[in-house]
N, C-alpha and C positions, 0 to 999 in steps of 0.2 A: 252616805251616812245612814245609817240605821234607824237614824228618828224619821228618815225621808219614806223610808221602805212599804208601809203599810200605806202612805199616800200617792207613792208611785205606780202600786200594784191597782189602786184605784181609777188611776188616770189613766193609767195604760189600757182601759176600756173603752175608754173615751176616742171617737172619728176627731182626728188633726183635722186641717185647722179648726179650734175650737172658740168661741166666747166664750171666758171665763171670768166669774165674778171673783174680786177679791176685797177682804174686810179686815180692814186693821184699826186697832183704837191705841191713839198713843197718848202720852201725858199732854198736855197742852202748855210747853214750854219748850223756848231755846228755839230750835231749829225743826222738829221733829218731824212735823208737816210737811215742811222744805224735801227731808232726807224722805219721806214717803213716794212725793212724790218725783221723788230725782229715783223712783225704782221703774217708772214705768218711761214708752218714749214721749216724744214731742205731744204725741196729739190726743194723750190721756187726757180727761174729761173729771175730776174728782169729783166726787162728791162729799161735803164737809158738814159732819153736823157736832156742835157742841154739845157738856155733856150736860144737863141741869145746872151740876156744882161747878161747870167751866172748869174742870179739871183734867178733863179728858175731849179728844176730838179722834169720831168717827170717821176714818177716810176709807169712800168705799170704789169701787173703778172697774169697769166692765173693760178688757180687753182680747183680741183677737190673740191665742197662742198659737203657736205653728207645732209645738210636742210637750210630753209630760215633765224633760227635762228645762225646759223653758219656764214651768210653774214654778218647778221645784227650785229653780234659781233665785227666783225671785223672793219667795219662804225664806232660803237661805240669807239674801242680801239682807232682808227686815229683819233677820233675827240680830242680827249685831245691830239694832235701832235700839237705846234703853228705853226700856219701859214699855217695848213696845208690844200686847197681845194679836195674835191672829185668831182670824173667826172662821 
């Protein structure tokens, strides 16, 4: 996908296996949190912060990737999350 392009050509710089941080802020309803973190595996670690107005929750998650298309999947999956922004 073309929206992926400019972030692959970035990652593609990057020595596999890498830690990489990821930051998503979703609304604070429904399941959202659940569907965050059902993107990474078992032994994700999140980290959760509400927003002031509770309207929003920071979810942020340090994981080990093995390549760039691995990121980018991951992007991909959050992005059908509503409401969901990446950082």
């Amino acid at each position: 996908m073309k929206e992926y392009e400019s972030l692959k050509s970035q990652l593609e710089t990057l020595d596999f296996p890498q830690v990489y941080f990821f930051k998503f802020i979703v609304p604070n309803k429904n399941d959202n949190v659940a569907k965050v973190s059902a993107l990474y595996d078992t032994t994700a670690q999140l980290q959760l912060k509400q927003s002031s107005s509770g309207k929003f929750v920071s979810v942020s998650n340090k994981q080990v990737m093995l390549s760039a298309e691995d990121i980018i999947d991951i992007y991909k999956k959050a992005s059908e999350i509503e409401g969901l922004i990446a950082l």
